[in-house]
Structures are given as C-alpha cells and as structure tokens.
Residue, then its C-alpha position, 0 to 999 in steps of 0.5 A: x202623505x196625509x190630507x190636509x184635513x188629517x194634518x190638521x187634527x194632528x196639529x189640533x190635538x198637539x195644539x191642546x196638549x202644548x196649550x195646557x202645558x202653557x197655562x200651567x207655567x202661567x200659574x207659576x212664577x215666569x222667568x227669562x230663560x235666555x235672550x235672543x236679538x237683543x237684551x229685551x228679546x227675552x226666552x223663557x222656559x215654558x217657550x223651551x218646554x212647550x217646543x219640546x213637547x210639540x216636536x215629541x208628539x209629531x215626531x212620534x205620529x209622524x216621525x219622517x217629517x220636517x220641523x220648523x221650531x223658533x227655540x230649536x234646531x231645525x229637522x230635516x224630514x223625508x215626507x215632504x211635510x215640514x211642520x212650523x211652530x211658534x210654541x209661544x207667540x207673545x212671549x213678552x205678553x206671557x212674561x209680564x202675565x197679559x193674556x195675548x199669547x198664542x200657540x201656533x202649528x202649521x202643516x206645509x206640504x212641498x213648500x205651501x201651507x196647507x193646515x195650520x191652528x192658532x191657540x189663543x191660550x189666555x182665553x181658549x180660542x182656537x183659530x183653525x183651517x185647512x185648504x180646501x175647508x173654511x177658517x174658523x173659530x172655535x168651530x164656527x166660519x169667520x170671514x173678514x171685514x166687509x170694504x171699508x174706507x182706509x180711514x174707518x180701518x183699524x190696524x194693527x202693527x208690532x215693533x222690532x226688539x232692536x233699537x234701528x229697526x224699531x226707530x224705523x218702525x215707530x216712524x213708519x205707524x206715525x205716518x200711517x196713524x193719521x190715514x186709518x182709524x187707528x193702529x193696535x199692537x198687541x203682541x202676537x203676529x198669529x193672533x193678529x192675524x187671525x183677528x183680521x180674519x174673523x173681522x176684528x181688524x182690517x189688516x195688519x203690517x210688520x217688520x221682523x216676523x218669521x214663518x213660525x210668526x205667520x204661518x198657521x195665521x197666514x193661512x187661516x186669514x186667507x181662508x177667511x177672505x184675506x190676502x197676504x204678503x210676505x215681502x221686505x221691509x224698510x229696515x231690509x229683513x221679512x215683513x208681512x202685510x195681511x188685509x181683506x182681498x177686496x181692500x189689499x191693494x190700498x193697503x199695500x200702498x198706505x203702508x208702504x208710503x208710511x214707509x213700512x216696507x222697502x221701495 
C-alpha cells in the first residue's frame, strides 16, 4: 500500500502522459469511434487510445491494483487501490474542437477517494489533491467562493444524452435560473467541479454522472472547502450535487425544489 501522496504523483505523471496523447489526437481530424446511451453519446478513438494507455502505465507501477475506466472493462485488483478514470471528460466538447475537455485520475483506497488529478488539456491546468494535503491548481492552494447569497451564485449543470432524462433536466435549470444568477453548462462534470473548488463557481448539479465523472474532481473540491453529494436524481439514475460547505444546505434545497433531484 502507498500514501496517498505517492498514489498521487503516479496519477500526476500518468496524467501528463494521457494528457499529451490527448492534444496529439486534437490536432488530427476527430472521428466518433462508437456511441454509447444514445446516438449522440458519441466515443471517439483518442477517448479509447488515451484509456489504453492509462491502464498500461498503472497496471505497470502498480500491477495488483483495481481499475475503474468509462471505455473498458472493469479489473479487479488484490491491493485494495482501485483506480477511477475518465480519459476524456467532455468528449463532445473534444469532437467539436472546444477547448473544455479533461483528463481525470483518482486513487481509491478501501472504498475513499484519497488522491485524485484533473487535466484541463486545452489550456494545461492541473487541479490536483490529496487527503491530508491541500486542493491545488497548477501547484498553488484554491479554495472556494466566499457565502454569497443564492441569487448572486453562478451555477453550473449538464444534460443527459437521452430525450426523457434531458426533458427532466431542461425543466428543473428553468426553475432554478430565475433563483441564482445564472446557470453555465460547459461540458465537463471534472472540471466544473473543480471551477467550484478554485471559486470560479459557486456550486454545481447534475444528473447522469458516474465515478469516473467525479471522482478526482470530488475530492479536490472538498479539499478546497466544498461538500458534495452523490445522491439520486428526479429521472431516478446517480446525481451529484457540490457547492461551498458554508453554502450547501441552500443549495441542496434550491435544486432540489426545481426538481433536479428525486423527493
């Protein structure tokens, strides 16, 4: 077993690695690969490649650990680390060539999160963090947003890739829109994530996320002075819910009176 500290400079240096093999497939033409929930819930080949590669660098530092990947089966694993990726966060974002797209890699260890890096590829931002160290950004602390009124918090959501769940979804932001000062949806569950953390929002809410979504993101918000919630939402499958602690409880009960989440 390692600390979490040294779980996170593996997941640092794969991080780089899968980062630059992403910019390289940004350069060429992008192509969908396959699709997943729905005819717009596209794969493409760098989301496949950049996995591969992510999986062979761990497997190789630390072959009896678990895996947890979006594009591939899931591995099994006799350390008691498993580790959760998402080799592109914004995969659509990516196909279309808008620079929101993100590579994130978190280390669990018995069931927590303890490490976990977010790669903001377009722009070379890394978001890291540990427990027991601090969330930061290309090196330098963050910390949310100081308390501010709901109707002067900026929030950010994402929508489902299937018609009910988005019509679910589309319904819940038009109640909510009128409460904050606005709603942004850029694409990347990680990195919205961890635009709360360094205070660039004050909380975030979606339906249809899955570990690899959240889970370095999670982590480095709640070090940076967030709390979050993975619970279920209105359409009934895994929502998670991240703002400010000192500002969650409102939060938690705006979005869930515009009817993001389930009663």
């Amino acid at each position: 077993m390692s600390s979490a500290e040294e779980l996170l400079e593996l997941a640092l240096s794969v991080g780089h690695q899968a980062a630059a093999l992403v910019r390289d497939h940004a350069t060429r033409k992008v192509e969908v690969a396959a699709t997943k929930t729905s005819d717009i819930d596209v794969v493409t080949a760098a989301d496949r490649a950049t996995e591969e590669l992510i999986r062979r660098l761990i497997h190789h530092a630390r072959p009896d650990d678990a895996f947890l990947g979006e594009e591939g089966d899931d591995l099994a694993g006799t350390s008691g680390v498993r580790w959760i990726v998402d080799p592109i966060d914004g995969t659509v974002n990516f196909l279309y060539g808008i620079p929101e797209y993100a590579v994130s890699i978190a280390a669990e260890v018995d069931g927590e999160v303890v490490a976990g890096v977010v790669i903001d590829v377009a722009k070379e931002v890394v978001y890291t963090g540990h427990v027991g160290g601090v969330a930061a950004r290309n090196g330098v602390p963050v910390v949310v947003r100081p308390p501010a009124l709901l109707a002067h918090r900026l929030i950010a959501t994402g929508f489902n890739y299937t018609r009910p769940v988005r019509e679910i979804q589309a319904a819940a932001a038009a109640r909510l829109l009128p409460e904050v000062r606005d709603i942004r949806r850029t694409g990347s569950c990680a990195l919205d994530l961890c635009r709360v953390a360094e205070g660039a929002l004050d909380g975030y809410v979606e339906e249809g996320v899955h570990a690899w979504d959240h889970a370095a993101g999670g982590l480095i918000a709640r070090l940076a002075g967030a709390e979050t919630l993975v619970t279920v939402g209105a359409a009934g499958t895994e929502a998670m819910v991240c703002g400010p602690r000192h500002g969650f409880r409102e939060l938690l009960v705006a979005v869930r009176s515009a009817g993001f989440l389930r009663e």
